[in-house]
C-alpha positions as CSV (number, residue, x, y, z in Angstrom):
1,X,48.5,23.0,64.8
2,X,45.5,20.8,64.7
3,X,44.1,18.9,61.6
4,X,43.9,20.0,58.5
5,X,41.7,19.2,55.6
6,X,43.0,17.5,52.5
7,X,42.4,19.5,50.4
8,X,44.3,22.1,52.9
9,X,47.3,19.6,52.8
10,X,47.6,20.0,49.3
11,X,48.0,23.5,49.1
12,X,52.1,25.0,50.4
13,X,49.9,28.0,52.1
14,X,47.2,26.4,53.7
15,X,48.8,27.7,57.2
16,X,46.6,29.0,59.7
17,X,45.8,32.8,59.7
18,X,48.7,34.5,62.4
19,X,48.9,35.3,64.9
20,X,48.6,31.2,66.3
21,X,49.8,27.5,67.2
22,X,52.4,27.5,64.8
23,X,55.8,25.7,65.2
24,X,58.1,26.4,62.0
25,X,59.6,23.1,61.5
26,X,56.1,21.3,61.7
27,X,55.0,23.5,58.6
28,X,58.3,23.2,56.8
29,X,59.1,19.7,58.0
30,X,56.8,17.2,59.4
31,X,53.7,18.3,56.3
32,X,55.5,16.8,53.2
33,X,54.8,13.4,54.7
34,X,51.4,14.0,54.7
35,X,51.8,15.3,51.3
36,X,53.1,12.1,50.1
37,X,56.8,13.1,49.7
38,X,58.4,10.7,52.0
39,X,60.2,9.1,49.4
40,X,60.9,12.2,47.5
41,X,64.7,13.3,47.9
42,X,64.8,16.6,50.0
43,X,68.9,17.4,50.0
44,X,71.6,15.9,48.5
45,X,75.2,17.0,50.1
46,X,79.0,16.0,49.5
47,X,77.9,12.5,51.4
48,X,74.9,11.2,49.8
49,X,71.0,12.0,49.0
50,X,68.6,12.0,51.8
51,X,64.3,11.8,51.2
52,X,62.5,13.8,53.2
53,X,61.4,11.1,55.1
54,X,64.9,10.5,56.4
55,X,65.1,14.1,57.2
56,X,62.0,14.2,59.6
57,X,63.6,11.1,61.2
58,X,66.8,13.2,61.3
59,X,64.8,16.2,62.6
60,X,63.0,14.4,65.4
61,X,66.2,12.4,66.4
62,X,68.1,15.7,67.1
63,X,65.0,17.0,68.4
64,X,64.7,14.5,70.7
65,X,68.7,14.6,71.9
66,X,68.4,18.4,73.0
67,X,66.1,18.1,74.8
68,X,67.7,14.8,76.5
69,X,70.6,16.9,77.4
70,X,68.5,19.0,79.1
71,X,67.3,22.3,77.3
72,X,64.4,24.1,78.0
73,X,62.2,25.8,75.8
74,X,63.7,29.1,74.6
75,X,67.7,27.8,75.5
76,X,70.2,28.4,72.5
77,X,71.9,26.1,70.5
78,X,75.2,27.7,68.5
79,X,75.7,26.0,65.4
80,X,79.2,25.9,63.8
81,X,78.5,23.7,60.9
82,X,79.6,23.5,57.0
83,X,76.6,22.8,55.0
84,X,75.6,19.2,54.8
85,X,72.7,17.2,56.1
86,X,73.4,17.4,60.0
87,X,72.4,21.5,59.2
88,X,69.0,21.6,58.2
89,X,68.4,18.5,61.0
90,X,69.9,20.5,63.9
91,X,68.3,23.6,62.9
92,X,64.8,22.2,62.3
93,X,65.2,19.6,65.3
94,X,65.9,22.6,67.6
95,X,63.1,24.3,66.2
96,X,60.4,21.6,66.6
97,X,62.1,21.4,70.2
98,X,61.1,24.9,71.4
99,X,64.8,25.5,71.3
100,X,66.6,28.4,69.5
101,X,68.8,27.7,67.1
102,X,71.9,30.2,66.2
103,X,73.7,29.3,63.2
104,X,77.3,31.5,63.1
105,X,79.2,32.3,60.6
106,X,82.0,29.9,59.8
107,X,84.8,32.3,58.6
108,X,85.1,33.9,62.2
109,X,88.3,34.3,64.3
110,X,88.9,32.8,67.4
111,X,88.3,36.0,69.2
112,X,84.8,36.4,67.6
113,X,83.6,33.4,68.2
114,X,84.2,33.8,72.0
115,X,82.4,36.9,71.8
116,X,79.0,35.8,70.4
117,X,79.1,32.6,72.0
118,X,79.2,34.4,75.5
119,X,76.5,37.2,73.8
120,X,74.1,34.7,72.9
121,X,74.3,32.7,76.5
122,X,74.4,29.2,74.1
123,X,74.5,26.6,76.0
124,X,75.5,24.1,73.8
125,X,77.9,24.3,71.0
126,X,77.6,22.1,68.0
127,X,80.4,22.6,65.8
128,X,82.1,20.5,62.4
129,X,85.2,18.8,63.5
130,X,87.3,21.1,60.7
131,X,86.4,24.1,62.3
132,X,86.4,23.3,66.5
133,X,90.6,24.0,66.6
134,X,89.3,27.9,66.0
135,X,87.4,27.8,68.8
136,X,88.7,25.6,70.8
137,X,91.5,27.8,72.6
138,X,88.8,30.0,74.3
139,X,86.4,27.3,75.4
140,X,86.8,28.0,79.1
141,X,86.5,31.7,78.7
142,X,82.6,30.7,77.8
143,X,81.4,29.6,81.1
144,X,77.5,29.3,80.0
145,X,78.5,26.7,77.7
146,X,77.6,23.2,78.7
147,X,77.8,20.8,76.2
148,X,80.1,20.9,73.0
149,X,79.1,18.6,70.5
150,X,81.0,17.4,67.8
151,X,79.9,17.0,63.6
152,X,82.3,14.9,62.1
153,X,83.9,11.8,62.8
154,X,87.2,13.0,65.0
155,X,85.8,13.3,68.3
156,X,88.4,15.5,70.1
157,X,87.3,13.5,73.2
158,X,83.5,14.9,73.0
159,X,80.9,13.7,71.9
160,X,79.8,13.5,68.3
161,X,76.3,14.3,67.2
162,X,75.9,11.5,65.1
163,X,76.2,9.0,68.2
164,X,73.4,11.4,69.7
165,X,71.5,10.9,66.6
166,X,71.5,7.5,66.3
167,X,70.9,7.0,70.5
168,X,67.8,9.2,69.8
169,X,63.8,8.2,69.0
170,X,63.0,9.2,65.5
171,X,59.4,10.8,66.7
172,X,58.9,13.7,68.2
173,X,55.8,15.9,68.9
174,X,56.5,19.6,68.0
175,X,56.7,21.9,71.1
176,X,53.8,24.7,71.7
177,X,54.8,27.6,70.0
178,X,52.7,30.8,68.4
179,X,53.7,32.5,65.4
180,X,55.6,35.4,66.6
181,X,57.3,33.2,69.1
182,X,61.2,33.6,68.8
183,X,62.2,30.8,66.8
184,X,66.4,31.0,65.9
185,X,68.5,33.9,65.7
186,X,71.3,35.4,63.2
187,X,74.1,37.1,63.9
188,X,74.3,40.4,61.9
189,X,77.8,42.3,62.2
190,X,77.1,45.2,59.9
191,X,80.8,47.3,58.6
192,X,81.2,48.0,62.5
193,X,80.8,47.1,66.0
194,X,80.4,43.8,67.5
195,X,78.1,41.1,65.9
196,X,74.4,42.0,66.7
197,X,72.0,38.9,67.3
198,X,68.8,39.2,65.1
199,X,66.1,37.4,66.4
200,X,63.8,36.0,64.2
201,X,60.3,34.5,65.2
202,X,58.5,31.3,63.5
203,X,56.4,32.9,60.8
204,X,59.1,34.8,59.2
205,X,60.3,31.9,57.7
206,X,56.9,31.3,56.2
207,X,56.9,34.3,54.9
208,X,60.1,35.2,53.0
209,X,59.0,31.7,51.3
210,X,55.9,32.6,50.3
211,X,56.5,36.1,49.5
212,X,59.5,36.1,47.4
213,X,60.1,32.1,46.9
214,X,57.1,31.5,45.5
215,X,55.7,34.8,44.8
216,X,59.0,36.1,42.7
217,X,61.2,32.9,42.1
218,X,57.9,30.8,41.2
219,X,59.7,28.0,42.7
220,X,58.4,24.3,42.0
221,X,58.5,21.0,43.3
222,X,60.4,19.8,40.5
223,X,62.8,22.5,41.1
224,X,66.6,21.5,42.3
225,X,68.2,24.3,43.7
226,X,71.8,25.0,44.8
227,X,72.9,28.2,46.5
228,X,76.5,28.6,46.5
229,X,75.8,31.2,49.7
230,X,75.9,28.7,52.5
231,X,73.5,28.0,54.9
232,X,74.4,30.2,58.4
233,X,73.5,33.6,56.7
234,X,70.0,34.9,56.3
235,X,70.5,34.9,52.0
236,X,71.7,31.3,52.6
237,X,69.3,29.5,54.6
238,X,66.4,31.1,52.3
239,X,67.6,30.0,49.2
240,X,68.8,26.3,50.2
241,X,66.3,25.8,52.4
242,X,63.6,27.5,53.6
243,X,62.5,28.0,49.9
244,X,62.5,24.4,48.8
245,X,61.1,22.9,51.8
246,X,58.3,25.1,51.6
247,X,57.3,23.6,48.1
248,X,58.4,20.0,48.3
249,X,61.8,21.1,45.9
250,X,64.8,19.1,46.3
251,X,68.4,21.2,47.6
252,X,72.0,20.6,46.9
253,X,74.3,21.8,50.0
254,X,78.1,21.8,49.4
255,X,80.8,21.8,52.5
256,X,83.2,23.5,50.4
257,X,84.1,26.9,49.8
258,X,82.7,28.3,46.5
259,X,84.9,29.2,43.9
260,X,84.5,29.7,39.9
261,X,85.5,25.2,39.6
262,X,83.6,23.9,42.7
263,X,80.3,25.9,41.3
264,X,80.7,25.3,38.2
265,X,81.1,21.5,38.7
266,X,77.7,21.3,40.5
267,X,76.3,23.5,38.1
268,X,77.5,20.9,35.1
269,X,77.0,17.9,37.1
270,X,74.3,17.9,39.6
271,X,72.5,20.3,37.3
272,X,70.8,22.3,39.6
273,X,67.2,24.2,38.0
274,X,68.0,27.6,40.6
275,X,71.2,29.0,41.2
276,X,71.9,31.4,43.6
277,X,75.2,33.6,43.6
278,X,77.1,36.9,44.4
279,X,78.3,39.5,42.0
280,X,81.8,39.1,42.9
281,X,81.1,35.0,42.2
282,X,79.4,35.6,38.9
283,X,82.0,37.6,37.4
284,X,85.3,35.4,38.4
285,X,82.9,32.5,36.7
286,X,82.1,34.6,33.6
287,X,86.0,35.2,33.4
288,X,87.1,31.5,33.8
289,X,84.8,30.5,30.9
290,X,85.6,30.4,26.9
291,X,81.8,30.7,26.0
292,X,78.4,29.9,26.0
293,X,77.7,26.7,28.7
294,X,74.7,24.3,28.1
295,X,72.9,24.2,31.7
296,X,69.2,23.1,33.7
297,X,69.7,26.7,35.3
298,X,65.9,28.1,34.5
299,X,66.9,30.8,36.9
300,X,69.6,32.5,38.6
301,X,69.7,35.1,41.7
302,X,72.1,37.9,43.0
303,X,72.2,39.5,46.0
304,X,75.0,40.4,48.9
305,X,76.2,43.5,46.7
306,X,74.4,45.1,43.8
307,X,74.8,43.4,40.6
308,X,76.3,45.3,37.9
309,X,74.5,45.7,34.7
310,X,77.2,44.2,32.5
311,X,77.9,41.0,34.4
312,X,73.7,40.3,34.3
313,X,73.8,40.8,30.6
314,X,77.0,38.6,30.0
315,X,75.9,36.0,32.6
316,X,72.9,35.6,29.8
317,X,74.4,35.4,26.9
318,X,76.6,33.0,28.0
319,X,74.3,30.7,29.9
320,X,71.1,31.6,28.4
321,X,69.2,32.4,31.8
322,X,68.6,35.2,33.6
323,X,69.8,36.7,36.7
324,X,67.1,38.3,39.2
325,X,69.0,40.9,41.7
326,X,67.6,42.1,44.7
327,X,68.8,42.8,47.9
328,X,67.7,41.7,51.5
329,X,69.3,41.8,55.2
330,X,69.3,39.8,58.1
331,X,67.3,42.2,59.6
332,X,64.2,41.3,57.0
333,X,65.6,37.5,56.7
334,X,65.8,37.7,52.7
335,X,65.0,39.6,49.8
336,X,62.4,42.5,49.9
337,X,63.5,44.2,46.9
338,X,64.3,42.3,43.7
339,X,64.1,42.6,39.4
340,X,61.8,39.9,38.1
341,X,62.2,37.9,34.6
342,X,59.2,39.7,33.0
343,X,61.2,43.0,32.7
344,X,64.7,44.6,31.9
345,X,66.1,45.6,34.8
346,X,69.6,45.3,34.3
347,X,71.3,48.1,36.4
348,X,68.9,48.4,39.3
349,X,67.3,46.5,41.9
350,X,64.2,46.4,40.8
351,X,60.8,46.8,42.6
352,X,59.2,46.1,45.7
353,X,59.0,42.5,46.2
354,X,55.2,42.4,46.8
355,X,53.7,42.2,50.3
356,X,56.6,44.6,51.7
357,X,56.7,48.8,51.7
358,X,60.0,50.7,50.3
359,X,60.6,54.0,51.5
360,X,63.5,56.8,50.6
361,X,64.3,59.3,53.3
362,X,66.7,62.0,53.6
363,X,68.6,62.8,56.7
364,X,65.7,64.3,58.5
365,X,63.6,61.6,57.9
366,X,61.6,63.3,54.7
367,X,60.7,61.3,51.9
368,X,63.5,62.5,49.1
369,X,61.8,62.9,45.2
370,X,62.5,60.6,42.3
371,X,65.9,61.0,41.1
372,X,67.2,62.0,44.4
373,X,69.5,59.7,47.0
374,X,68.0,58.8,49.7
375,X,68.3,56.1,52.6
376,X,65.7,53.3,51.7
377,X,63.0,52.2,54.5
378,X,61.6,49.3,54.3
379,X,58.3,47.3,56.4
380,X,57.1,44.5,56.0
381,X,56.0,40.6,57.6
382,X,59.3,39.3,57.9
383,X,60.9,42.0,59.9
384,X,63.4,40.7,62.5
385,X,62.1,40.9,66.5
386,X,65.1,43.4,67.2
387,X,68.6,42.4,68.3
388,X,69.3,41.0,70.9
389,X,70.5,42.6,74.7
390,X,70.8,46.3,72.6
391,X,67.5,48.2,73.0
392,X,68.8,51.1,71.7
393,X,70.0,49.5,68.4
394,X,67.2,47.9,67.9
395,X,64.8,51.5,68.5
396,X,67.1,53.5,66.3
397,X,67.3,50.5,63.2
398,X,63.5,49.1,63.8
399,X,61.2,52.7,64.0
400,X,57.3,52.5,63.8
401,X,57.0,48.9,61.6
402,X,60.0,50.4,59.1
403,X,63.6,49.1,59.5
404,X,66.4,51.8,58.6
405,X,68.6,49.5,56.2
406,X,71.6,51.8,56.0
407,X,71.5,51.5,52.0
408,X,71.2,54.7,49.7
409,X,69.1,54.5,46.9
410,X,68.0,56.5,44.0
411,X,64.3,55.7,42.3
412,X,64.7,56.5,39.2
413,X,62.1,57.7,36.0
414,X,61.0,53.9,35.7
415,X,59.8,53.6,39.1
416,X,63.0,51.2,39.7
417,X,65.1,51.1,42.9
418,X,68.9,52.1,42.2
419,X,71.7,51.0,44.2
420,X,73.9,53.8,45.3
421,X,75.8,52.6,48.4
422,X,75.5,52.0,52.3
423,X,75.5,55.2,54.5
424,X,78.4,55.2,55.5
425,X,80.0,54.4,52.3
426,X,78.9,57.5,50.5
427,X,80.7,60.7,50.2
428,X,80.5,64.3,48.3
429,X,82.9,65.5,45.7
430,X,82.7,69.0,44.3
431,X,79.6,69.0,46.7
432,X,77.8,66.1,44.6
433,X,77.2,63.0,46.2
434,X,79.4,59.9,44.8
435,X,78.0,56.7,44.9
436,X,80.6,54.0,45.4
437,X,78.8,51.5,43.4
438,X,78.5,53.8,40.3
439,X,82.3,54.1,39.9
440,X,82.8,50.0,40.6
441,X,81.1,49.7,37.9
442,X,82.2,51.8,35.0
443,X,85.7,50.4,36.6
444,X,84.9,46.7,36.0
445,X,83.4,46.9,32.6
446,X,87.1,48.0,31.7
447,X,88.1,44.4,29.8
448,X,91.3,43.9,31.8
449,X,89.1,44.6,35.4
450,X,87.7,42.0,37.5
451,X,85.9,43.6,40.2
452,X,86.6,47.1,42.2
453,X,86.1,48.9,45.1
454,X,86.2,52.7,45.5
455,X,86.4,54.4,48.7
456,X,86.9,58.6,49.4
457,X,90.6,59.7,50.1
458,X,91.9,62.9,51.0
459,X,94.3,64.4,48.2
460,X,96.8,67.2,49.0
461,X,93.9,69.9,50.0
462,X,92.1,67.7,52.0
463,X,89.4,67.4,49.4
464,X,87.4,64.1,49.6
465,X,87.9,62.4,45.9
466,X,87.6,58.8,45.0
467,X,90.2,55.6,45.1
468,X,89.9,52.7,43.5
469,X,91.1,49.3,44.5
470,X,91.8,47.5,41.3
471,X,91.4,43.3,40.6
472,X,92.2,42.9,37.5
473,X,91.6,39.2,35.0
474,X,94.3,36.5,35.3
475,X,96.8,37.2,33.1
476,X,97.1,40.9,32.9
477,X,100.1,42.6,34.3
478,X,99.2,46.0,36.6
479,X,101.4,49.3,35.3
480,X,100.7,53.0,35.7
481,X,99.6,52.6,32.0
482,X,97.0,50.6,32.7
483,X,96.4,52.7,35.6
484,X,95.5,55.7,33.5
485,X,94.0,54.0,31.2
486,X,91.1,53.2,33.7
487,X,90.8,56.4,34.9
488,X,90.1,57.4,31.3
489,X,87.9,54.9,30.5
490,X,86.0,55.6,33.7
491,X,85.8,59.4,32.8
492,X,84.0,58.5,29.2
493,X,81.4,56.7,30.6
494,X,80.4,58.7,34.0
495,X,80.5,62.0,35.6
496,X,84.2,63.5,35.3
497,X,83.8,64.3,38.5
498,X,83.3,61.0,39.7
499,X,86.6,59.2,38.6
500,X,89.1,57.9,40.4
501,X,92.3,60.3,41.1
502,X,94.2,57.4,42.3
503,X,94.3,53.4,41.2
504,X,95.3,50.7,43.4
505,X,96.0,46.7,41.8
506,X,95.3,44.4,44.7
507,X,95.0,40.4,44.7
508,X,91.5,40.5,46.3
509,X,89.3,42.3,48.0
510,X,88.1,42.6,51.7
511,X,84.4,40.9,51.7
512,X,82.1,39.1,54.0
513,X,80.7,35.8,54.1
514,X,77.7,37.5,52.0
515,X,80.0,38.6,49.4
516,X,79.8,42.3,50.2
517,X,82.7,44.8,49.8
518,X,84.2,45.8,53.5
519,X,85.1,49.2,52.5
520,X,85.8,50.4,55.7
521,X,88.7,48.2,55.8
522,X,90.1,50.0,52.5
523,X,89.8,53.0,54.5
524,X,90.6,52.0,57.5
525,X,93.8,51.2,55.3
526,X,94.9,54.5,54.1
527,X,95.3,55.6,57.3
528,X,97.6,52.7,58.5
């Protein structure tokens, strides 16, 4: 990248005007020494606290091992790895390599797995020892795979990464690479279809940081942050660590899956300054607590699925801190639409996270009025590259600079964005569009309901009319009763037309790894 002045050094975005030299994991990595934080601690995880010293040594180490094992520039390295240390130094290390990392999902199937892996053409597999029995029964149906490496400490009779760590030099020069270089890649399976690979190129990450880490967060070195979205997802590997390497912050990572006790017992005892949740997470916490809970938190995030108004305003009474909502996608790497702490936004997702372009269209592609639902379009510096092997995806989601999210919206008299549903989610009653989300949540403000999701069913005339797929709070027993009394409640406080002719008490409902509702599996349901 060539030298920098000191005064440059000091500053987190002193990075040279793009396009140009830029590798991703110098900026993010290698500059904090320089910037006197090689003592300062960079991630603590289930194991122990690491500076970010150790880190660039980490970093360079697994650098240095790819490329011993003979990678080229531009080869992919799948990643199947709970969030601890070994994460950010694979990622980063592969990066700095001129490799291409590809973090996956850990909650796949077997059968997944084998897809993407083939997709991607990965050539080595690094995967947690907990999670390699998934994927170890299609192994030889990946023939591009050379090397599978093991985190952990049972070796299955392969090798485990941190022997290749600890075998490697801890310096390593960053490989040539240019800003809109592809760096790593995300996989991106939408409600439908097989996984998409999004590729991402080196300056994105730069500027999702900038632009909403620093620009809407205000995040600060003195900040400790802990994301209970993990690491492999675009929401994820923002919050946990592209954001607080970016600023010299300090990021707690967590192998284990994040329920209401294991959040709230980092919350309470690491005491994290930036949270970073899902609705659905938020409100089973708000429902296993008594009251008001002293906290660090100075700020608190929602994304994944809309949040509903009532669990942002409970969520501050009870812990004194607000939450900022805003929605993002793979496809733009994080959040490009958010609420900020200066405003009431409660109910809506806010405005235009600055630096990026919002857009609502109808189905012809005409820009809809306020008050009217429309498909949001959104452009801006962070956009994904396109998927990968699917040209035609990637011309009908990525059109002129603006990518087509899939997300209906509404702008309402404020000027804020509205949350209505995805695309395919949405459907008319009485000739009036229903938004899905609308009905959740006059559902879930019910004080027996937990969460919802509503869906369209046929009734007897084959007349589209909305379902509801009831959670209801520990504790409460599900009756028709209870059932009716929804449907009432839901009628005072919406549309008539919009409440739900039939009521459905499940256990849980379908979501992804992001936390959003897979309604298409409710619907796919009904007709099972």
């Amino acid at each position: 990248m060539g030298e920098k002045t000191e005064a440059e050094m000091q500053n987190a975005d002193s990075v040279p005007d793009f396009p140009c030299v830029f590798n991703a994991a110098s900026y993010f990595i290698d500059r904090h020494i320089n910037e006197d934080r090689e003592n300062k601690t960079a991630i603590i995880d289930d194991a122990g606290t690491y500076t970010y010293g150790e880190l660039l040594s980490r970093v360079n180490q697994l650098g240095n091992a790819l490329l011993k094992l003979g990678l080229d520039k531009n080869d992919r390295v799948a990643m199947v790895m709970l969030d601890s240390i070994e994460f950010p130094s694979v990622f980063w290390g592969a990066i700095k390599a001129g490799v291409i990392p590809v973090p996956l999902n850990t909650l796949l199937t077997t059968a997944e797995y084998e897809f993407i892996l083939n997709d991607s053409g990965a050539t080595i597999l690094i995967v947690s020892e907990t999670l390699y029995p998934v994927i170890e029964p299609v192994i030889s149906n990946i023939p591009e795979l050379q090397h599978i490496i093991i985190s952990g400490e049972q070796d299955y009779k392969l090798p485990l990464l941190s022997s290749l760590l600890h075998e490697s030099f801890p310096e390593l020069k960053p490989a040539d690479s240019y800003s809109d270089d592809i760096a790593f890649w995300l996989y991106s399976s939408g409600s439908t279809g097989n996984p998409k690979g999004v590729m991402h190129r080196h300056e994105n990450l730069y500027h999702t940081a900038k632009l909403y880490g620093k620009g809407v967060l205000g995040i600060r070195e003195d900040d400790t942050v802990y994301s209970a979205a993990k690491l492999f997802f675009a929401y994820g590997l923002g919050n946990a660590m592209t954001f607080p390497l970016y600023i010299g912050a300090t990021a707690i990572l967590s192998a284990a899956r994040p329920t209401p006790i294991s959040v709230m017992d980092i919350i309470q005892n690491k005491k994290p300054t930036i949270y970073y949740g899902v609705p659905g997470l938020y409100a089973a916490i708000l429902a296993s607590i008594d009251g008001p809970v002293p906290t660090r938190l100075r700020l608190c995030v929602s994304a994944g699925e809309a949040l509903p108004d009532h669990i942002g305003r409970e969520w501050e009474t009870n812990f004194n801190v607000s939450i900022l909502d805003g929605i993002g996608s793979t496809e733009m790497l994080h959040i490009y639409l958010s609420a900020d702490s200066n405003d009431d936004y409660y109910g809506t997702t806010g405005i235009p996270v600055p630096g990026y372009e919002i857009k609502l269209v109808d189905e012809k592609g005409a820009l809809v009025s306020p008050g009217e639902i429309g498909e949001l379009l959104v452009k801006g510096p962070s956009v994904a590259s396109g998927y990968w092997q699917l040209p035609e995806k990637t011309r009908n989601v990525f059109q002129d600079g603006w990518l087509h999210s899939g997300d209906k919206y509404i702008q309402n008299e404020k000027g804020f964005y509205v949350y209505s549903g995805r695309n395919d989610d949405m459907f008319k009653v009485s000739g009036q569009w229903v938004s899905p989300f609308e009905v959740e949540s006059a559902i879930s403000q019910h004080p027996h309901v937990l969460e919802a999701a509503v869906v369209a069913k046929e009734d007897d005339n084959n007349l589209l009319k909305p379902m509801a797929y009831v959670v209801l709070r520990d504790n409460i027993q599900a009756n028709e009763k209870l059932a009716y009394e929804i449907k009432q409640y839901v009628k005072q406080n919406i549309s008539k037309h919009k409440y739900p002719r039939w009521v459905e008490f499940v256990d849980s409902l379908p979501k992804t790894a992001t936390g959003k509702i897979q309604r298409y599996k409710l619907r796919h349901q009904q007709h099972q």
